[in-house]
C-alpha positions as CSV (number, residue, x, y, z in Angstrom):
1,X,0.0,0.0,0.0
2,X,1.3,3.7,-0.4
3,X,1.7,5.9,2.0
4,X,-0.4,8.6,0.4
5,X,-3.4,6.4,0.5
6,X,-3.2,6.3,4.6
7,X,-2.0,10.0,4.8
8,X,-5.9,10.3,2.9
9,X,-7.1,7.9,5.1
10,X,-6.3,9.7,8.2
11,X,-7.1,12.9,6.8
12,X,-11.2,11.7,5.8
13,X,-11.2,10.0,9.5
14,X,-10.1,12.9,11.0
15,X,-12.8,15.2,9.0
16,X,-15.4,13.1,10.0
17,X,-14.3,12.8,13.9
18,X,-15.0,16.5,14.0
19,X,-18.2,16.8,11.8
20,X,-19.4,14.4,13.9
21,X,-18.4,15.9,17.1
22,X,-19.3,19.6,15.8
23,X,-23.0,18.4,15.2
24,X,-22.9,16.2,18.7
25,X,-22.6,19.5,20.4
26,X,-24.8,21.8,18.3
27,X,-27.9,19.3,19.3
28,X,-27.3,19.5,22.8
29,X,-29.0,21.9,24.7
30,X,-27.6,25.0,26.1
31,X,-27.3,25.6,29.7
32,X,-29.1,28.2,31.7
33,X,-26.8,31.2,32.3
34,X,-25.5,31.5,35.8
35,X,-27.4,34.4,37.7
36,X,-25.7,37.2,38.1
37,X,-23.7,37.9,41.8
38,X,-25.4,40.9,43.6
39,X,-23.0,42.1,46.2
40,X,-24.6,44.4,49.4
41,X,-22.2,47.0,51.0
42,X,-22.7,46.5,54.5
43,X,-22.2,49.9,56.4
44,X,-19.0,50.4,58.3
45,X,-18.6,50.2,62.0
46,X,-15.6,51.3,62.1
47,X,-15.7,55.1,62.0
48,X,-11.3,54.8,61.1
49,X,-11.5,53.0,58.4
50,X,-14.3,55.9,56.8
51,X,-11.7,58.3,57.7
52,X,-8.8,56.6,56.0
53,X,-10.8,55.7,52.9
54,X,-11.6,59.7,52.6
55,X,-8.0,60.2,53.4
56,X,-7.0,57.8,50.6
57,X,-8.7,59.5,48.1
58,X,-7.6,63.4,49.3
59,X,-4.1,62.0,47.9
60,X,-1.3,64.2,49.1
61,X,-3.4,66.7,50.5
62,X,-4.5,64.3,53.1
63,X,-0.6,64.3,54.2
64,X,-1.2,68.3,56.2
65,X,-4.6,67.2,57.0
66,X,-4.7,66.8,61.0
67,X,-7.9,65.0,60.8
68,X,-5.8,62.0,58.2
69,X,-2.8,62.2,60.6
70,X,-4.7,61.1,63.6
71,X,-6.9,58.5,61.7
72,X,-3.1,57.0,60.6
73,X,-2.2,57.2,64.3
74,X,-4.8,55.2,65.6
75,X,-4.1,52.5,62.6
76,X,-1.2,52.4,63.5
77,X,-2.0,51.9,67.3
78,X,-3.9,49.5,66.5
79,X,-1.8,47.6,64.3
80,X,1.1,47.3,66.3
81,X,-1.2,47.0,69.6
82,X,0.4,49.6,71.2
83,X,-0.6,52.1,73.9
84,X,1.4,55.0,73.0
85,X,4.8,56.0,73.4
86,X,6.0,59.0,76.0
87,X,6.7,61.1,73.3
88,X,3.1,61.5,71.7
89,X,0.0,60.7,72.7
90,X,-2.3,58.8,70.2
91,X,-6.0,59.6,69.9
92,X,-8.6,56.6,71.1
93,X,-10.8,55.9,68.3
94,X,-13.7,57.5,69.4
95,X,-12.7,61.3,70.2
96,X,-11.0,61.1,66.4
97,X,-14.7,60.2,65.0
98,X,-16.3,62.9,67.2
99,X,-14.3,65.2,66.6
100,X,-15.8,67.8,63.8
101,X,-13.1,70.7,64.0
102,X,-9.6,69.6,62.8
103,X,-8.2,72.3,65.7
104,X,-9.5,69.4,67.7
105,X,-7.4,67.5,66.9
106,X,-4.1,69.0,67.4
107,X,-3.7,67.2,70.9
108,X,-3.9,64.1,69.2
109,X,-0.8,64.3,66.5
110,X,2.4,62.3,67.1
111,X,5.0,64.6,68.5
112,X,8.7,64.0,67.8
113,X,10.5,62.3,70.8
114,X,12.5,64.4,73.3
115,X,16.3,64.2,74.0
116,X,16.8,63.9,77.4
């Protein structure tokens, strides 16, 4: 036998594997479409995390903002689990969300650390 005829061979068999598979899957029925994922914002408890997202989007104007640098302070505080260090005092989360007037909130900023 030559080798051309089974190189046609294969060819025709391979043609017909996918017609046939091509019209397999056109008759089957199409599955319903998925429905569609609703997410719901849940308000925020945390009163900081408001604050840092408004800080966020200020951009460098939040960095002279004494309202910003507490809300960072208290993140931070938080974070590290800290109560403060002897050189500042760090605002407790509830005085930085009362707090309307940013002259308020002078006491609270981080003050550099005193040589002794």
């Amino acid at each position: 036998m030559d080798t051309k005829l089974f190189a046609r061979i294969g060819a025709g068999a391979f043609v017909a594997v996918a017609l046939t598979m091509t019209a397999l899957q056109l008759r089957e029925e199409r599955k319903a479409p998925l429905p569609e994922v609703m997410t719901v914002a849940e308000p925020e408890r945390d009163p900081i995390a408001a604050m840092l997202r408004d800080c966020g989007a200020q951009g460098e104007q939040a960095l002279e903002s004494p309202v910003c640098r507490a809300a960072w302070a208290e993140k931070r505080r938080r974070f590290l689990g800290t109560a403060g260090k002897p050189g500042g005092v760090v605002a407790p989360a509830e005085a930085v969300a009362e707090a309307s007037d940013p002259a308020e909130l002078s006491q609270f900023e981080p003050q550099p650390a005193k040589d002794h």
